[in-house]
DSSP file (Angstrom, degrees, kcal/mol; ACC not computed):
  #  RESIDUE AA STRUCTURE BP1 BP2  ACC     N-H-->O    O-->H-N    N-H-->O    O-->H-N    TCO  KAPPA ALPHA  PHI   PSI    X-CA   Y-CA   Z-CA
    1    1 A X    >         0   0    0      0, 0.0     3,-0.5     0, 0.0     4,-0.4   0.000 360.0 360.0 360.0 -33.3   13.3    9.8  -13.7
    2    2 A X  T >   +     0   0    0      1,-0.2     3,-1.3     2,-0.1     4,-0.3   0.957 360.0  45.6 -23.3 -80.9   13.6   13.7  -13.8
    3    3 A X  T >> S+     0   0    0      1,-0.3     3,-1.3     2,-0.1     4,-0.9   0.629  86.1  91.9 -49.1 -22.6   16.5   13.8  -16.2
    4    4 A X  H <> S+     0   0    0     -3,-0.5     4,-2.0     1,-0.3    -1,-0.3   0.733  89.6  45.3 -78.5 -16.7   14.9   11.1  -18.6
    5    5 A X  H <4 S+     0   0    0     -3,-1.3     4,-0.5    -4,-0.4    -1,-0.3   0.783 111.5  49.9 -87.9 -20.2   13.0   14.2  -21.0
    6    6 A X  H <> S+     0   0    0     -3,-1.3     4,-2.6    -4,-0.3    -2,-0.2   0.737 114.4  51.2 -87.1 -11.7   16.0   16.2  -21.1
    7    7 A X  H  X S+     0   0    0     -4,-0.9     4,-2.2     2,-0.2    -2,-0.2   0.949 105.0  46.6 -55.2 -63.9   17.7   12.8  -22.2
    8    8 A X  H  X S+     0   0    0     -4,-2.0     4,-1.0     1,-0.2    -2,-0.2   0.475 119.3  48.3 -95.0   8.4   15.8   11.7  -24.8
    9    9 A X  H  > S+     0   0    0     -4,-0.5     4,-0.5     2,-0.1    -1,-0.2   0.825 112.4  46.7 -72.3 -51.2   16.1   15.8  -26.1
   10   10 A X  H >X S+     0   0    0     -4,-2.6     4,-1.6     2,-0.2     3,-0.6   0.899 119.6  43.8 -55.2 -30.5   19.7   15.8  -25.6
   11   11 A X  H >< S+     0   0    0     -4,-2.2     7,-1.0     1,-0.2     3,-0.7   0.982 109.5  55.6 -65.2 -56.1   19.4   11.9  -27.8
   12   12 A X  H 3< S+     0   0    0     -4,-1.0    -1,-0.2     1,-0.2     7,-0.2   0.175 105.2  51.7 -61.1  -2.9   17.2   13.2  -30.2
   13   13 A X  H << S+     0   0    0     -3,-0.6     2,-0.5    -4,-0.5    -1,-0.2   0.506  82.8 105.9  -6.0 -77.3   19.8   16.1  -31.0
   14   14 A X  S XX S-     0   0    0     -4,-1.6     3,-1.7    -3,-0.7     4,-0.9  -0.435  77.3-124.7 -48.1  94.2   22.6   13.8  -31.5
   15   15 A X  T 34 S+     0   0    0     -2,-0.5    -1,-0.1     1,-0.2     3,-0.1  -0.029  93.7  12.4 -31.1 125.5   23.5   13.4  -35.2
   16   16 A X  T 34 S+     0   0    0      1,-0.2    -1,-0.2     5,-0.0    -2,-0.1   0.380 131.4  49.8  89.3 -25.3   23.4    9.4  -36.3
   17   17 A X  T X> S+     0   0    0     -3,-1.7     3,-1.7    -6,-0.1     4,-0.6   0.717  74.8 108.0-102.1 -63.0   21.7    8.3  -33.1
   18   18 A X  H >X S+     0   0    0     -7,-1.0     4,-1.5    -4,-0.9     3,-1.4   0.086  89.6  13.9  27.0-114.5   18.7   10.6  -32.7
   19   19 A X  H 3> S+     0   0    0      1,-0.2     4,-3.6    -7,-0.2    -1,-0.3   0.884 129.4  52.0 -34.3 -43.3   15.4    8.4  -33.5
   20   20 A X  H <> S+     0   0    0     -3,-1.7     4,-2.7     1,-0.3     5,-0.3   0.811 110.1  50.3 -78.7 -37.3   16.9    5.4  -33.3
   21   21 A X  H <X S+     0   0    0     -3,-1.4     4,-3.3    -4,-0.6    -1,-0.3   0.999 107.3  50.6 -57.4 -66.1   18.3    6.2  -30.0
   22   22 A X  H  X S+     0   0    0     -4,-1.5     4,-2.3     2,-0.3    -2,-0.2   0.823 108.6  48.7 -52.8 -65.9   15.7    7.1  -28.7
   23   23 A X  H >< S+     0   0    0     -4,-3.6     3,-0.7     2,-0.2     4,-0.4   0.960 107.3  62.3 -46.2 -52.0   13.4    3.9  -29.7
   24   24 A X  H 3X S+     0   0    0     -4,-2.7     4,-2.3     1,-0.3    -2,-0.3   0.979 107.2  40.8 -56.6 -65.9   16.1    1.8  -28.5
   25   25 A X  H 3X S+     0   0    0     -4,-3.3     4,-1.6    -5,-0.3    -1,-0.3   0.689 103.1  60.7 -83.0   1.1   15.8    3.0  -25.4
   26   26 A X  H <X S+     0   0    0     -4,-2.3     4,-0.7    -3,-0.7     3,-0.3   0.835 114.5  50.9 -69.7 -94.0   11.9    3.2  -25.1
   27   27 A X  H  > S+     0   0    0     -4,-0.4     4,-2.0     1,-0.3    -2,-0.2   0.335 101.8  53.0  76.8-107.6   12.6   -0.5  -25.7
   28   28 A X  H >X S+     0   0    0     -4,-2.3     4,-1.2    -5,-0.2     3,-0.7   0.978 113.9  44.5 -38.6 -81.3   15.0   -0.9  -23.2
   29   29 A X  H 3X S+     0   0    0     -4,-1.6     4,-3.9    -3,-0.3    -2,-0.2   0.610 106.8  57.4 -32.1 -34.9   12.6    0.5  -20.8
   30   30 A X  H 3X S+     0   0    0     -4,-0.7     4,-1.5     1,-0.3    -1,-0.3   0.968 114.2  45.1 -68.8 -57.5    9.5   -1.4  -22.0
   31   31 A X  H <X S+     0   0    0     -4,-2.0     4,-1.4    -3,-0.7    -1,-0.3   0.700 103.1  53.9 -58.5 -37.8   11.4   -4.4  -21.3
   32   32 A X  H >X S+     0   0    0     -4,-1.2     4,-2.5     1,-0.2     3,-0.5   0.975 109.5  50.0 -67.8 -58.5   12.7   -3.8  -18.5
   33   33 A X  H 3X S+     0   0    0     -4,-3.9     4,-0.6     2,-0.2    -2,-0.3   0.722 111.4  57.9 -33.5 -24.4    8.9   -3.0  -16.9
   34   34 A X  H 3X S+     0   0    0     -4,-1.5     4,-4.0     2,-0.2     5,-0.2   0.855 106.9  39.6 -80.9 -49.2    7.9   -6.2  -18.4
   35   35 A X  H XX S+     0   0    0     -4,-1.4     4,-1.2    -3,-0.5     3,-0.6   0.999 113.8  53.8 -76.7 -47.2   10.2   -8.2  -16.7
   36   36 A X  H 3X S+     0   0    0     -4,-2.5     4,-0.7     2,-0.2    -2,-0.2   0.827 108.9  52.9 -29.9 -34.5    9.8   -6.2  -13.3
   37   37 A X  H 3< S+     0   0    0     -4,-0.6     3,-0.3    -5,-0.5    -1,-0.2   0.904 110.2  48.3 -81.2 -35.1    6.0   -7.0  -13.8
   38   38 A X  H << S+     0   0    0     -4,-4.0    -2,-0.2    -3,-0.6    -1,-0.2   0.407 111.3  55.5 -76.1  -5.6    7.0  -11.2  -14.3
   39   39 A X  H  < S+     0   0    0     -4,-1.2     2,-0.2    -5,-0.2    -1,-0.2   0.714  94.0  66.0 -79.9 -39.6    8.9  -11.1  -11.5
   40   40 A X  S  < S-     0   0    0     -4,-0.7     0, 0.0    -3,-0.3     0, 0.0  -0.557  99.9 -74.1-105.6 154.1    6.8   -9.9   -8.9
   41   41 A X        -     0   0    0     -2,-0.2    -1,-0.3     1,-0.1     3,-0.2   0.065  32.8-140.3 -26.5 144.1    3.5  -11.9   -7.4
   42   42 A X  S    S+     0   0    0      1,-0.4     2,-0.3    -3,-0.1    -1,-0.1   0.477  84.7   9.8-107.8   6.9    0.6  -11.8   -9.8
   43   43 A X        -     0   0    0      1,-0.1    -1,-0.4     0, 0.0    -2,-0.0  -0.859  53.5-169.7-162.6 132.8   -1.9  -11.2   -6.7
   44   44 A X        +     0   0    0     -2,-0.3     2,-0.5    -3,-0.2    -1,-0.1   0.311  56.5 108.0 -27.5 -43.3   -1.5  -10.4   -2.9
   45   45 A X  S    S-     0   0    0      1,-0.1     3,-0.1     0, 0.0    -1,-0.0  -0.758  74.3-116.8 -94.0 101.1   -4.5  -10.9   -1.9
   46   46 A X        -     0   0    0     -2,-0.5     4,-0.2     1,-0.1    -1,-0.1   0.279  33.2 -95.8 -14.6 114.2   -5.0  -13.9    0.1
   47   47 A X    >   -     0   0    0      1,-0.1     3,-2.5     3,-0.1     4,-0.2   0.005  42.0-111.3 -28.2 125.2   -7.3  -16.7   -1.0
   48   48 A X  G >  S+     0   0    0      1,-0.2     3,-5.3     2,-0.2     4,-0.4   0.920 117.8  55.3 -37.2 -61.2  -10.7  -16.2    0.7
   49   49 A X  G 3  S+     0   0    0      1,-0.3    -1,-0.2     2,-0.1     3,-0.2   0.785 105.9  53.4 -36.3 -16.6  -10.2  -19.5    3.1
   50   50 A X  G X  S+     0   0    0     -3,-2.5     3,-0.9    -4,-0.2     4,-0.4   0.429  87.4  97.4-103.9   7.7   -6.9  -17.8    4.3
   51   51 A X  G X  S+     0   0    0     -3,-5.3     3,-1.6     1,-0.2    -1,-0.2   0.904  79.0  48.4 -74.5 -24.4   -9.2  -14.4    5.1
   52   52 A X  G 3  S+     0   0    0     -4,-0.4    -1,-0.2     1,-0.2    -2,-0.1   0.864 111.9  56.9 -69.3 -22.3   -9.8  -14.8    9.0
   53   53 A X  G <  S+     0   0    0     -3,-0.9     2,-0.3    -4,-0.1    -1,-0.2   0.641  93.9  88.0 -82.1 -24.6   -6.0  -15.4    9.0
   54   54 A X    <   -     0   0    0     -3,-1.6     2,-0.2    -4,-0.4     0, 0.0  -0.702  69.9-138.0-102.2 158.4   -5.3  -12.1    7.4
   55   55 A X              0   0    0     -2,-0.3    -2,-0.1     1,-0.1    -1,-0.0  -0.447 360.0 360.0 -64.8 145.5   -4.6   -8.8    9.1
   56   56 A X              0   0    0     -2,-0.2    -1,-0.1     0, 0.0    -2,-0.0   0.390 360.0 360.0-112.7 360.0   -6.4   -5.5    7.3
């Protein structure tokens, strides 16, 4: 995650890619977080009935 500003300088640089690059891979990213976010549980917390059951 460091490198990713010195990327999208070095991208933005680049004759012929530059913007374009650069969107494509905001993009990329967006997308990827999206699907990471559908992927995962959309809650955690245990149903209130299940609370004597759960540890804190």
């Amino acid at each position: 995650m460091l490198a990713l500003p010195a990327a999208v300088g070095w991208l933005l640089q680049q004759p012929g890619l530059g913007f374009t690059a650069v969107t494509g891979m905001a993009v990329v990213c967006a997308t990827a977080g999206l699907v990471v976010a559908l992927i995962g549980p959309l809650r955690r917390i245990s149903a209130s009935d299940r609370w004597s059951e759960s540890e804190l």
